[in-house]
VEXFI-861641 format. One record per atom (N, C-alpha, C, O): residue in one letter; x, y, z. Coordinates in pm, whole numbers, plus 50000, padded with zeros to 5 digits. Example, Ala and Ser with C-alpha at 12.3 -4.5 7.8 and 13.67 -1.06 7.14 Angstrom:
<kevos>
a513194943150780
a512304955050780
a513204967050780
a514244966850846
s512854977550708
s513674989450714
s512905000350787
s513415011450804
</kevos>
This chain:
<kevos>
x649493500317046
x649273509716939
x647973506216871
x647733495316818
x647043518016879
x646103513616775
x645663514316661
x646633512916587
x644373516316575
x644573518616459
x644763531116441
x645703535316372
x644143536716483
x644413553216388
x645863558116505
x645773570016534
x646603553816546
x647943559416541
x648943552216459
x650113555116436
x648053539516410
x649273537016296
x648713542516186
x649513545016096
x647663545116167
x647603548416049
x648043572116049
x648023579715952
x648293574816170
x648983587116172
x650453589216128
x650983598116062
x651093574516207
x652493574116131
x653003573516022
x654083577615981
x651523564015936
x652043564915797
x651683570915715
x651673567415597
x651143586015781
x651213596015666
x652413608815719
x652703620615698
x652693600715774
x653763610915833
x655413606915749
x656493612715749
x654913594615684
x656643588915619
x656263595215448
x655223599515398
x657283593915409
x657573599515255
x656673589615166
x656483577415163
x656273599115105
x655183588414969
x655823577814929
x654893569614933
x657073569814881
x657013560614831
x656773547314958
x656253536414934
x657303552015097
x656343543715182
x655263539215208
x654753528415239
x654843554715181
x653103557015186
x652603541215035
x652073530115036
x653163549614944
x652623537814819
x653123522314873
x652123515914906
x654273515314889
x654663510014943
x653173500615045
x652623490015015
x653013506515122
x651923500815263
x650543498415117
x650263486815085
x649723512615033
x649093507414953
x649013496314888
x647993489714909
x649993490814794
x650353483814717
x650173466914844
x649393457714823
x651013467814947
x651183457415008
x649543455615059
x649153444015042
x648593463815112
x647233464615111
x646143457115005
x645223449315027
x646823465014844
x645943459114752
x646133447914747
x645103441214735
x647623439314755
x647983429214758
x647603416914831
x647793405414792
x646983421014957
x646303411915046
x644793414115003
x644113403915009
x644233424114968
x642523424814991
x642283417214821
x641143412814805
x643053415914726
x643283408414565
x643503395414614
x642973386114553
x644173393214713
x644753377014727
x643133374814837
x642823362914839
x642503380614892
x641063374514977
x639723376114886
x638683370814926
x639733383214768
x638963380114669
x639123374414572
x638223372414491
x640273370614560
x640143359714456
x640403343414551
x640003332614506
x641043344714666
x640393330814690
x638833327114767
x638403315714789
x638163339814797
x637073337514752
x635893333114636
x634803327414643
x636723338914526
x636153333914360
x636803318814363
x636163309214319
x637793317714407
x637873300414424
x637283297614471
x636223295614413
x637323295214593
x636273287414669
x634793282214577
x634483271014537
x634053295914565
x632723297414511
x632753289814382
x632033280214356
x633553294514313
x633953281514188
x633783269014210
x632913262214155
x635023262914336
x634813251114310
x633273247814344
x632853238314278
x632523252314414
x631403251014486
x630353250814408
x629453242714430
x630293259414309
x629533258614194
x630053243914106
x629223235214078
x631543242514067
x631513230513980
x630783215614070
x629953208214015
x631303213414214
x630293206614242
x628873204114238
x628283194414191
x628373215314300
x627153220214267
x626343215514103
x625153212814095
x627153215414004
x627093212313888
x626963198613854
x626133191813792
x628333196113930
x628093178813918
x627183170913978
x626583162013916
x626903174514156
x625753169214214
x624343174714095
x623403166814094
x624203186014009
x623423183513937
x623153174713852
x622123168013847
x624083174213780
x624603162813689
x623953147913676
x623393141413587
x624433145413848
x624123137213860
x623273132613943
x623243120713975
x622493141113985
x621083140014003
x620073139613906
x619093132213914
x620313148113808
x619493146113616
x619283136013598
x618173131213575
x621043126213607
x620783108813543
x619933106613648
x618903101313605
x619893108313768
x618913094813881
x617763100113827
x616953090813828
x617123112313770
x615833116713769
x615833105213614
x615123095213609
x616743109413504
x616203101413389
x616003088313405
x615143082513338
x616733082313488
x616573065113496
x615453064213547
x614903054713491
x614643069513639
x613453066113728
x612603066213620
x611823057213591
x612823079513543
x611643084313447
x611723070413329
x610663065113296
x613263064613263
x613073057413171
x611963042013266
x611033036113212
x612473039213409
x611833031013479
x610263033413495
x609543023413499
x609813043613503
x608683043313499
x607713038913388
x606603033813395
x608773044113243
x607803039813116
x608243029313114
x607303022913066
x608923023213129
x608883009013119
x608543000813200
x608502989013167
x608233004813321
x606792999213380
x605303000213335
x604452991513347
x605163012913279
x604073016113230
x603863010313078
x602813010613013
x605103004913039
x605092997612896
x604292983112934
x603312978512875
x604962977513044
x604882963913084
x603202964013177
x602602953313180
x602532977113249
x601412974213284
x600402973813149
x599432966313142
x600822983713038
x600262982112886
x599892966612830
x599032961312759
x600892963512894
x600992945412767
x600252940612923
x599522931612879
x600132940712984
x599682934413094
x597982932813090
x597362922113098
x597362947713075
x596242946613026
x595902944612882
x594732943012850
x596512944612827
x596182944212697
x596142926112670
x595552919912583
x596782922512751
x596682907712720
x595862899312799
x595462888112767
x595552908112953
x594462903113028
x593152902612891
x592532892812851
x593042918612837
x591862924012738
x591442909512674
x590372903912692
x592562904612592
x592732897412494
x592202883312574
x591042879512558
x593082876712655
x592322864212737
x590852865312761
x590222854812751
x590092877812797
x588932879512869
x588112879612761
x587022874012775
x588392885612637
x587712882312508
x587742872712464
x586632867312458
x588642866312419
x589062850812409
x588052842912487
x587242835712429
x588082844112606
x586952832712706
x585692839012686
x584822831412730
x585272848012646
x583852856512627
x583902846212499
x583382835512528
x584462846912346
x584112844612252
x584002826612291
x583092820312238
x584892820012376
x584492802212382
x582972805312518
x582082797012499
x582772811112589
x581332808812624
x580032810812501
x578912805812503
x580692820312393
x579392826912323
x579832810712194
x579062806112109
x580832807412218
x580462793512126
x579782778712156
x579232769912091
x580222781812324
x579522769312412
x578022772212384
x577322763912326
x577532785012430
x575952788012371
x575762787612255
x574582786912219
x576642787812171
x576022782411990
x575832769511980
x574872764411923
x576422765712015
x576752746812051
x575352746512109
x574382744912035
x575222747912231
x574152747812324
x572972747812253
x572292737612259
x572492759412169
x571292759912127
x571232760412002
x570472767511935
x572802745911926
x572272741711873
x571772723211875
x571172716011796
x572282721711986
x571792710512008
x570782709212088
x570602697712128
x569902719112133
x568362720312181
x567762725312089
x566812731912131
x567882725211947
x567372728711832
x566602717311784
x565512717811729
x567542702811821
x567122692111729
x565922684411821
x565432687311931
x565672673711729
x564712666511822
x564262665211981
x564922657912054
x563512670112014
x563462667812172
x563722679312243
x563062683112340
x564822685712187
x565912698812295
x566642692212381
x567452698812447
x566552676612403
x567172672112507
x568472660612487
x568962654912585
x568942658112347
x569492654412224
x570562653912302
x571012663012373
x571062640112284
x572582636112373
x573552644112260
x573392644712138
x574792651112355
x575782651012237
x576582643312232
x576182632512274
x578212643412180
x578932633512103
x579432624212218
x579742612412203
x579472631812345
x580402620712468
x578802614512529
x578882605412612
x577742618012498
x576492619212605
x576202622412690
x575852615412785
x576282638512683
x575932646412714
x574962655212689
x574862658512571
x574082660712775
x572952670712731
x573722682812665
x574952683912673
x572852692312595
x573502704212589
x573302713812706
x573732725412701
x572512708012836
x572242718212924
x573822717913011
x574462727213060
x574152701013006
x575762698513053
x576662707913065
x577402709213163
x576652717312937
x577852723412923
x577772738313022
x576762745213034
x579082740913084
x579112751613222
x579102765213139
x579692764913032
x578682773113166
x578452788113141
x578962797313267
x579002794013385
x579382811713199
x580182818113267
x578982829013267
x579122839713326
</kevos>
């Protein structure tokens, strides 16, 4: 039997059959759209959560990055500081320096006996 001879028979039976087959119809095509809206639901709440929690891995990298970028900050900033630091003891070794080629001679032992030419420059 195929379709359109069943569907000849059942207009051939009395309407409350007829309604009857409707009703049992709506009843199945309501029960395949709504467990379709399930499905898709849950799929979305995952979907949500793999967002979720993909956000935190993005914020941790991001808090990891400034705080790498905190720690390359102090990194140069303290190289800065050492490299000035040894700039300002060479520019004192040369005060030293010329001031003990100031005095008698220019060639004036200092305190261990040493020349002032002795002392190493950068």
């Amino acid at each position: 039997m195929n379709i359109i001879d069943k569907i000849e028979e059942i207009k051939r039976q009395p309407e409350h059959v007829r309604l009857r087959y409707i009703w049992i119809l709506v009843a199945i095509f309501m029960a395949v759209v709504i467990a379709i809206w399930i499905f898709s639901l849950s799929v979305n709440i995952r979907s949500n959560n793999a967002e979720s929690v993909s956000k935190n891995v993005v914020d941790q990298f991001s808090d990891s990055k400034n705080q790498l970028k905190s720690i390359t900050d102090n990194l140069s900033n303290s190289a800065k500081k050492v490299q000035d630091a040894n700039n300002q003891g060479s520019l004192n070794q040369e005060s030293i320096g010329s001031l003990n080629s100031g005095t008698a001679g220019g060639d004036s032992a200092g305190p261990a006996g040493e020349s002032a030419n002795d002392f190493p420059t950068q």
